[in-house]
C-alpha positions as CSV (number, residue, x, y, z in Angstrom):
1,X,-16.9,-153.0,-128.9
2,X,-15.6,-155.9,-126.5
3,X,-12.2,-154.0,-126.5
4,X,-13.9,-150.8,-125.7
5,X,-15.9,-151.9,-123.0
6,X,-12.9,-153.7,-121.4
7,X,-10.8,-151.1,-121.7
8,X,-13.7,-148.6,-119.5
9,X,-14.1,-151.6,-117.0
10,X,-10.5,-151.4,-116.4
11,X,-9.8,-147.5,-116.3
12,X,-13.2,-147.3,-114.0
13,X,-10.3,-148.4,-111.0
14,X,-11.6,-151.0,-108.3
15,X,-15.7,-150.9,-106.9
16,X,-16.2,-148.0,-104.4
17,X,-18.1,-149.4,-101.3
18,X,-21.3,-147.5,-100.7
19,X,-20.7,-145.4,-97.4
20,X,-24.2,-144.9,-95.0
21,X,-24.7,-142.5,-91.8
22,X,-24.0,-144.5,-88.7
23,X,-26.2,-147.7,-88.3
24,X,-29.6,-148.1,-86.4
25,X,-30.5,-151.2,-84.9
26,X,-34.3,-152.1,-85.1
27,X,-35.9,-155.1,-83.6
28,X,-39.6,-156.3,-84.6
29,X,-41.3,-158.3,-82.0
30,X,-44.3,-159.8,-81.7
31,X,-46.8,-157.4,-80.7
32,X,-49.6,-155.9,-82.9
33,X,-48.0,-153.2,-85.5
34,X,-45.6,-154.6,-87.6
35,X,-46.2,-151.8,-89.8
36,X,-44.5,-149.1,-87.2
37,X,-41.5,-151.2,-87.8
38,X,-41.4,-152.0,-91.6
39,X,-42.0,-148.1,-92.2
40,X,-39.0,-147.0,-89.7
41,X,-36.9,-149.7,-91.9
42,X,-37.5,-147.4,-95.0
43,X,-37.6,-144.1,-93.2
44,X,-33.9,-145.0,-91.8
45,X,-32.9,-146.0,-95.4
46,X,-34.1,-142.7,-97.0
47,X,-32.1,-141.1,-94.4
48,X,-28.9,-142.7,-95.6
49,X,-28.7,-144.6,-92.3
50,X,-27.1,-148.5,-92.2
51,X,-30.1,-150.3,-90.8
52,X,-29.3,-153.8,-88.7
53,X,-32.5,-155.7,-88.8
54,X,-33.7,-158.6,-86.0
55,X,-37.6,-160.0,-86.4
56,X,-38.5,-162.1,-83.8
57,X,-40.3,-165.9,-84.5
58,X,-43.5,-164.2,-83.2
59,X,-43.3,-161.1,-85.4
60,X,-42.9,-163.4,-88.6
61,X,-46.6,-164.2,-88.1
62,X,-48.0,-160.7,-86.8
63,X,-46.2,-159.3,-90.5
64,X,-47.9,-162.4,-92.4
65,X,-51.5,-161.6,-90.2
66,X,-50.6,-157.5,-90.7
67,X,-49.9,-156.9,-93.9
68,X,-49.3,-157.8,-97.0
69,X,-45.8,-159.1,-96.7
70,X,-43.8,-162.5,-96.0
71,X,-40.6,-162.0,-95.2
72,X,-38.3,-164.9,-94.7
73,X,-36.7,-166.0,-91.7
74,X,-32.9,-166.6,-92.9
75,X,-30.9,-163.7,-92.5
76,X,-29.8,-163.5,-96.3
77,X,-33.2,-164.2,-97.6
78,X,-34.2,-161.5,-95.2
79,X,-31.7,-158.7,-96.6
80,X,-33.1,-159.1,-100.0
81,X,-36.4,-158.9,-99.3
82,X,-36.5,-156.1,-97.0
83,X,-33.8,-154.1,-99.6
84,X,-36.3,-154.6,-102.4
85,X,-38.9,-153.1,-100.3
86,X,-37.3,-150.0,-99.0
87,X,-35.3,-149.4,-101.7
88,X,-31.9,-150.0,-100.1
89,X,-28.5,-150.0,-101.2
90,X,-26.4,-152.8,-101.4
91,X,-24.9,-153.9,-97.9
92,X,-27.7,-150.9,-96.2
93,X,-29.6,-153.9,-94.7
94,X,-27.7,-156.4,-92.5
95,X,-30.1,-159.0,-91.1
96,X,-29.3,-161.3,-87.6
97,X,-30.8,-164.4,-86.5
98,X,-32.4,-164.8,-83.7
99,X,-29.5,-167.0,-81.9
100,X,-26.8,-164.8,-84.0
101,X,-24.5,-164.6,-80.7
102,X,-21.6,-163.5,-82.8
103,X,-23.4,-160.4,-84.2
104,X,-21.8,-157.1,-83.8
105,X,-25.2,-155.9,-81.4
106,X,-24.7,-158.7,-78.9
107,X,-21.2,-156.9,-77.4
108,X,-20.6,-153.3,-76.4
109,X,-17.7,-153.2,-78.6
110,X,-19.2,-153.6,-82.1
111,X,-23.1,-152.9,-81.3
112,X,-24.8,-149.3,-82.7
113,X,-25.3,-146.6,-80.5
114,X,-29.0,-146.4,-81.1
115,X,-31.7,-149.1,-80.7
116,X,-35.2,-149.2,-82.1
117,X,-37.9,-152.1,-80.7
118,X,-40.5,-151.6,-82.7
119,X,-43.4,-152.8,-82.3
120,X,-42.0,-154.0,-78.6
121,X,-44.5,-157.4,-77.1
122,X,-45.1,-157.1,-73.0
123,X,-43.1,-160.5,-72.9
124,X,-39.6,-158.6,-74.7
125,X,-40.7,-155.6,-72.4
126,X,-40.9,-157.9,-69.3
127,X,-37.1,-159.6,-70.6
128,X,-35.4,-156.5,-71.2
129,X,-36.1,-154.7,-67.8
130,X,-35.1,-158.1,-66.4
131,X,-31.8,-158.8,-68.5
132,X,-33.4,-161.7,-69.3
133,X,-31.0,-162.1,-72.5
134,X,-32.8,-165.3,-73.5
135,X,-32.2,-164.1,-77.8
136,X,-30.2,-162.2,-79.9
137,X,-32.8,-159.0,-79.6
138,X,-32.9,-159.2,-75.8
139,X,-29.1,-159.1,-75.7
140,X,-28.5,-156.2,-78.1
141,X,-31.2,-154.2,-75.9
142,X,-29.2,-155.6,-72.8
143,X,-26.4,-153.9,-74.3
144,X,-27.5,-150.8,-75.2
145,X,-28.7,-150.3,-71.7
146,X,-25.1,-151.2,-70.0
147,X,-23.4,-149.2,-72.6
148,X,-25.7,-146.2,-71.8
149,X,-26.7,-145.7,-75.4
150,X,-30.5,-144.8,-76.8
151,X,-32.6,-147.4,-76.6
152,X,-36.7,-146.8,-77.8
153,X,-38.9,-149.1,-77.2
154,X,-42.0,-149.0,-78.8
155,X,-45.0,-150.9,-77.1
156,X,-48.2,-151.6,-78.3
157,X,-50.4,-152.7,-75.2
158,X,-53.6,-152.1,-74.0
159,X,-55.0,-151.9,-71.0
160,X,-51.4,-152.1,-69.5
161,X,-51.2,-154.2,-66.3
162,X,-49.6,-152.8,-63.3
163,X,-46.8,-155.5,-64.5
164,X,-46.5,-154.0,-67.6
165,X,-46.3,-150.2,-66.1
166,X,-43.7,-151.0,-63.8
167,X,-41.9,-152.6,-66.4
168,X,-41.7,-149.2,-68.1
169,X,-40.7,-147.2,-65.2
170,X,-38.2,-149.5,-64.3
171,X,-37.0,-149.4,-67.9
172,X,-37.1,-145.4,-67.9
173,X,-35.3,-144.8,-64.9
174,X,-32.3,-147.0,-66.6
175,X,-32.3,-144.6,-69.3
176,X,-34.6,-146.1,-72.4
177,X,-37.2,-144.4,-74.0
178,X,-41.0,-145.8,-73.5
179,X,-42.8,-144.3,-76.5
180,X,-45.8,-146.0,-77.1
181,X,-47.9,-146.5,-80.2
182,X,-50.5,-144.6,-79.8
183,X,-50.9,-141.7,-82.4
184,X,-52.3,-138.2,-82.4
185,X,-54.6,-136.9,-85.0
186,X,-53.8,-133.2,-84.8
187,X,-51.9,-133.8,-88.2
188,X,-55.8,-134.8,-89.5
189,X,-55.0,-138.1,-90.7
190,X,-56.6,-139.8,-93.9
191,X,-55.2,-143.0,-93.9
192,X,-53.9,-146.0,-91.9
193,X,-50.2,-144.8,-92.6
194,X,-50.6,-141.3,-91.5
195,X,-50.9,-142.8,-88.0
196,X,-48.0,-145.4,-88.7
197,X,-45.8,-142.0,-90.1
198,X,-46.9,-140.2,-86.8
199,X,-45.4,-142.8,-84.7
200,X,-42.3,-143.5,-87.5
201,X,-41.8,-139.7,-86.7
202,X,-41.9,-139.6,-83.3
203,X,-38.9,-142.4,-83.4
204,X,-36.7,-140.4,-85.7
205,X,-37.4,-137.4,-83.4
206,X,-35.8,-139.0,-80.9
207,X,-32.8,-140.4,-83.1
208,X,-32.5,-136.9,-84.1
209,X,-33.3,-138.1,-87.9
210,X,-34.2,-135.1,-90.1
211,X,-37.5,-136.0,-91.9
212,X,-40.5,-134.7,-93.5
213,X,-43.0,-138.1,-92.6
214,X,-45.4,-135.2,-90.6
215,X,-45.1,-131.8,-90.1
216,X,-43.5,-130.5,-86.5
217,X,-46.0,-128.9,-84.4
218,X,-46.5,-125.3,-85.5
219,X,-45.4,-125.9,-89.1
């Protein structure tokens, strides 16, 4: 039986690598709603996409104050635990710490051409309109705008300060994508994660993700 199962091992021919669509970045932040963000981690990896993850200091806490997860703050740590919860493949999830300034998203030449920042706080808002580049997740958003490559940014704000509103114009006329979280309920919701899937949807929408998270208007 040892023979046999050698002999299959070695006629199997070397490990195929796993190929994925074309990698997403998405940031978490600190702002209320890490849930936006955990679910567009698993809607990207049902999609097939490679997902490149960054989660802020701040966002560590809003996820542990959230929900019902705590994730760990070292990159490989991270990978795992975020794999076993969206069911990804292996090498699907790559992680980057927060002063990561060799990462592929902190240069033009090796970062995705799509960026998520979801949830996005007012203070990475406020840093990204200014170039700020003070972390990893300001600098990938940094690039994406130079580059000229989608960039969403998802805030979660309210009332929104005249500060915070020019921020977003600013941002707009650069070429991101403002879309706030703030769900419909023309879908007739039942549940805390049909307004989390609304928002998750509108995201892929703009990725131009196929999904079926809630139904297109019409449908």
């Amino acid at each position: 039986m040892a023979e046999a199962g050698a002999k299959d091992q070695a006629n199997s021919g070397p490990a195929v690598k796993a190929t994925f669509l074309p990698p997403v970045t998405v940031a978490i932040t600190g702002a209320s709603g890490a849930q936006y963000g955990l679910r567009l981690v698993e809607a990207l990896v049902v999609a097939g996409h490679e997902v490149w993850v960054m989660i802020s200091k701040a966002a560590h806490l809003v996820i542990e104050t959230e929900t019902d997860a705590s994730l760990p703050a070292r990159p490989e740590r991270l990978v795992r635990a975020l794999s076993e919860r969206s069911g990804a493949a292996s090498g699907q999830i790559r992680c980057f710490a927060r002063e990561d300034w060799m990462a592929p998203v902190a240069s033009g030449s090796g970062a995705p051409s799509a960026m998520v920042i979801c949830p996005c706080s007012t203070g990475t808002l406020s840093a990204v309109a200014t170039g700020a580049s003070n972390n990893l997740i300001e600098r990938a958003a940094d690039v994406a705008l130079k580059e000229r490559r989608r960039l969403i940014l998802v805030p979660r704000e309210t009332p929104l300060s005249a500060i915070h509103l020019e921020h977003m114009l600013n941002l707009t006329r650069m070429g991101a994508i403002i879309l706030p979280a703030a769900p419909g309920f023309y879908h007739k919701p039942r549940k805390v994660e049909d307004l989390v899937d609304f928002i998750v949807a509108r995201i892929l929408n703009q990725l131009g993700i196929e999904h079926r998270l809630v139904p297109r208007w019409g449908e």
